[in-house]
C-alpha positions in Angstrom: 0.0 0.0 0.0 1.3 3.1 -0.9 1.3 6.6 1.5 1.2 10.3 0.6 1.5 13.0 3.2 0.7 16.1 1.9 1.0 18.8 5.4 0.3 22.3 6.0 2.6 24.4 8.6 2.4 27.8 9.7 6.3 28.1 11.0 6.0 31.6 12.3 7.9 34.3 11.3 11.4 34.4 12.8 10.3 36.8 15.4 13.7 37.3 19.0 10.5 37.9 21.0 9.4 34.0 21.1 13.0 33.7 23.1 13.6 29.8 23.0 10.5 29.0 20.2 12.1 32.2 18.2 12.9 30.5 14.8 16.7 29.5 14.9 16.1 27.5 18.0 13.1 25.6 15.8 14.7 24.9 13.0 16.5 21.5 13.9 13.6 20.5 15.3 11.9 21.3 12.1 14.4 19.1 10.2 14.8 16.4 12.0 10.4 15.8 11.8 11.0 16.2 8.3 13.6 13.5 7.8 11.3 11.3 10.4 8.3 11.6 8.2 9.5 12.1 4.8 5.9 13.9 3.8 5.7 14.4 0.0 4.2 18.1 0.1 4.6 20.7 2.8 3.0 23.9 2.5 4.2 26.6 4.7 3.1 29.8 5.7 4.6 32.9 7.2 8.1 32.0 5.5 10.6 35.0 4.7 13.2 34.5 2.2 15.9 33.9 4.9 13.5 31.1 6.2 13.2 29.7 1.9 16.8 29.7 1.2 17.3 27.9 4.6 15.8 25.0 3.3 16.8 24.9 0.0 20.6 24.3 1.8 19.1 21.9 4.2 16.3 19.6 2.5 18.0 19.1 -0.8 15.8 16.2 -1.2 13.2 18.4 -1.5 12.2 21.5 -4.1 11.7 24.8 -3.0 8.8 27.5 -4.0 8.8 30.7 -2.3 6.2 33.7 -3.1 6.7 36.7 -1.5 3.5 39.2 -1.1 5.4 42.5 -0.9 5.8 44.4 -4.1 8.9 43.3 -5.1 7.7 39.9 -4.5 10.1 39.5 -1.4 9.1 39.4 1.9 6.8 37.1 4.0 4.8 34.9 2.2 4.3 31.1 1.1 6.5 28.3 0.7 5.8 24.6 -0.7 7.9 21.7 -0.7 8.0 19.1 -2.8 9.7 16.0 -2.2 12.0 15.2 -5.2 11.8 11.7 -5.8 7.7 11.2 -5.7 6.1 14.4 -6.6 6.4 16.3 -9.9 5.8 20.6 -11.0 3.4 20.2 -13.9 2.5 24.1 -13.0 2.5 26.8 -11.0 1.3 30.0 -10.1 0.2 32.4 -7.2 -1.8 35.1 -7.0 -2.8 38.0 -4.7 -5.9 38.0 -2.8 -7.4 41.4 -4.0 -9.7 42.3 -6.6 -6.8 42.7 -8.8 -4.9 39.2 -8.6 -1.8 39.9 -10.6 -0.6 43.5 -9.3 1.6 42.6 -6.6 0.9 43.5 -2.9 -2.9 44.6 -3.9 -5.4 43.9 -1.2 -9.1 44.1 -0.6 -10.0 47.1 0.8 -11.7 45.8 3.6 -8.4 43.9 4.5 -5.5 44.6 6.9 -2.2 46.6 5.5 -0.8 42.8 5.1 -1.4 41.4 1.5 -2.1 38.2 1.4 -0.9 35.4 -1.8 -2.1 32.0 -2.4 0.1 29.1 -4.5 -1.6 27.5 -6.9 0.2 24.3 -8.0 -0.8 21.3 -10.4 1.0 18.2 -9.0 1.5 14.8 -10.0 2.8 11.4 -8.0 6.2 10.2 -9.8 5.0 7.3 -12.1 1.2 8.1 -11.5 -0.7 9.6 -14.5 -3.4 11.8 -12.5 -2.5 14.9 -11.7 -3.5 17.1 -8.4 -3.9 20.5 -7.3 -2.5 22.3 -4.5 -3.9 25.6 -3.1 -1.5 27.2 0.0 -3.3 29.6 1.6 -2.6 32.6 4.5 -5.6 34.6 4.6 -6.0 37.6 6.8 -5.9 38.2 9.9 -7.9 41.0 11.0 -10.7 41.7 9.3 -13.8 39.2 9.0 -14.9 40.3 5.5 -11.1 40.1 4.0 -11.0 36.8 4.9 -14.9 35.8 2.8 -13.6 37.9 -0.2 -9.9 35.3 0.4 -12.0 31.9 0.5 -14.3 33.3 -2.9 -11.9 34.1 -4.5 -9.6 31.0 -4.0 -13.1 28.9 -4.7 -13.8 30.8 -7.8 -10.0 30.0 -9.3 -10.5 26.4 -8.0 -13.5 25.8 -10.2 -11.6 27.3 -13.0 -8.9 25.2 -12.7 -11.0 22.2 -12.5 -12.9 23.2 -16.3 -9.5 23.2 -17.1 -8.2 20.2 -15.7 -10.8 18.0 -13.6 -8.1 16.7 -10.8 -8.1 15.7 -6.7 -7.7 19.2 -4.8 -6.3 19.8 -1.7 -7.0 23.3 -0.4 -5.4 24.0 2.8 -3.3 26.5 5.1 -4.0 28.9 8.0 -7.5 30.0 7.3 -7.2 32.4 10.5 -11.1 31.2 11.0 -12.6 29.1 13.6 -14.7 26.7 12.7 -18.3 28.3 13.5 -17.1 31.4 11.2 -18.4 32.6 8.2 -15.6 32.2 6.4 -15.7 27.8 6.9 -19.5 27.8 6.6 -18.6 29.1 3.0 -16.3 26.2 2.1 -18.5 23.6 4.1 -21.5 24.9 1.5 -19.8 25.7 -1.8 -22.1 25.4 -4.6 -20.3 24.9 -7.2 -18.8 21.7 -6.0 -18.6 20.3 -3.2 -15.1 20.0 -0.7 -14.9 18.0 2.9 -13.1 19.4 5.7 -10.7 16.5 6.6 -9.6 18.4 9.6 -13.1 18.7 10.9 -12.1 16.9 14.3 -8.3 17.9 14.4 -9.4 20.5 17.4 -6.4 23.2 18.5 -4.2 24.1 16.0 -2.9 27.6 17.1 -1.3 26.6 20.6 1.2 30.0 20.9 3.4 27.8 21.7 1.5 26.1 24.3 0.2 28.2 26.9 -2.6 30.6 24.3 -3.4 33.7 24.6 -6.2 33.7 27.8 -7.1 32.3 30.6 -10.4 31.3 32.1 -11.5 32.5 35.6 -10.7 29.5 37.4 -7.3 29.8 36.3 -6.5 26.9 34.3 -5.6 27.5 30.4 -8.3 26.7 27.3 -7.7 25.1 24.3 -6.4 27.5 21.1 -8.6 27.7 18.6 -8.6 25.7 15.1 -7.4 28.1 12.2 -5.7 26.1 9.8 -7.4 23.1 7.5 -7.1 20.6 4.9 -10.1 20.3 2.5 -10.4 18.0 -0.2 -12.5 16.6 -3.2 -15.7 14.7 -2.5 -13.3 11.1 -4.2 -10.4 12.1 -2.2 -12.5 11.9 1.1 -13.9 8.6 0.0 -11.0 6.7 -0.1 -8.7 6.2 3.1 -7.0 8.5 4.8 -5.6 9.7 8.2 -4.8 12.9 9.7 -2.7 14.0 12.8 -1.2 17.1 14.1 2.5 17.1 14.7 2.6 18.5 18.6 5.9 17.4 19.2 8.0 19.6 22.2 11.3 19.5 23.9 12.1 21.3 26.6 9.5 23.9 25.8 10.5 24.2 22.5 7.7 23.5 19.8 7.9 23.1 15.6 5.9 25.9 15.8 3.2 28.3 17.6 0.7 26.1 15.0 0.6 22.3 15.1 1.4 21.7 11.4 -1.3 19.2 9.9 -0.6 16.3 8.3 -3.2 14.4 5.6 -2.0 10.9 4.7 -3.1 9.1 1.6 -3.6 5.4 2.0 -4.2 4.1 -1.3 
């Protein structure tokens, strides 16, 4: 039986005020998962380009795609790896969330000042015929009504690109929505098509590096919220599949202030 793991990881931004979970001191840890689970895609979020050409030195058994959203097409924004030996390019592209898709660091007007960009990548197993598509997503943080305009948007191109090319889709990243918002009962009632949310019962997936943001009254800590998903085709969902967080921690020390998500394939 063959696996796929296809992940999605908010890493964080290498910010000196997370002190031990600042970046540098996450990276080997970072690394060392990725050798131990050998996951075929891994869609990032909240990557700079010191962060992208990190891991072009360090996973050379993996390609690396970095989009900046800034102007000059630097700065944070998405990364995607892609595991050399079992997954192939057949396309890429990305794309501003904005009413004007292809001017770079545009942004709903509704939106915060940070642009937002989504990957949009056509995929294919090494010695499989059927190709895939891949959306990496970061939408925004603030504002309620940037973040429906994000998820049509990203729809509307999906159903594009499957009159193009009808092909498995994994849509996935840090929605920045719980699961009672808006912005997931949009997805969860797509008319177009329809998409699953395989991460329905994942729970938590913003920890902050495991002690949140607030506290109840009787002192003891809640659970974070869930903000980042993996949805898929209606077939995809049919067939077998698992999916677990990574919530590994030494010392204090996490992957992440996000438990990456992992979708594995069992076909």
């Amino acid at each position: 039986m063959k696996t796929r793991r296809i992940v999605t990881f908010n890493i964080r931004c290498p910010w000196v005020d997370d002190g031990i979970n600042s970046l540098p001191h996450r990276l080997g840890a970072i690394l060392d998962k990725l050798d131990r689970e050998q996951p075929d895609v891994v869609c990032f979020q909240e990557v700079i380009e010191k962060t992208a050409e990190f891991f072009r030195r360090h996973v050379p058994d993996y390609f690396v795609l970095y989009n900046g959203r800034c102007e000059n097409y630097d700065g944070e924004g998405l990364m995607t790896l892609l595991r050399r030996d079992t997954v192939e390019l057949l396309s890429s592209d990305f794309f501003w969330l904005s009413p004007t898709p292809y001017v770079p660091a545009s942004r709903f007007e509704e939106q915060s000042d940070c642009p937002r960009v989504t990957q949009a990548l056509m995929l294919r197993f090494c010695g499989e015929t059927q190709p895939f598509w891949v959306y990496n997503n970061h939408l925004d943080h603030i504002s309620d009504r940037a973040r429906i305009l994000g998820i049509q948007q990203i729809l509307a191109r999906v159903s594009d690109d499957q009159e193009r090319c009808e092909a498995p889709v994994f849509i996935l990243g840090d929605f920045n929505a719980k699961p009672d918002s808006e912005t997931i009962r949009y997805c969860d009632t797509y008319q177009k098509f329809s998409i699953i949310n395989a991460t329905k019962d994942i729970g938590t997936t913003f920890h902050n590096f495991g002690k949140w943001i607030e506290y109840r009254p009787d002192g003891n800590r809640p659970d974070g919220p869930q903000i980042d998903y993996i949805y898929v085709d209606t077939d995809t969902a049919s067939k077998p599949y698992t999916v677990t967080k990574w919530t590994d921690e030494q010392d204090g020390v996490y992957l992440s202030d996000h438990y990456p998500i992992c979708l594995q394939l069992n076909n």
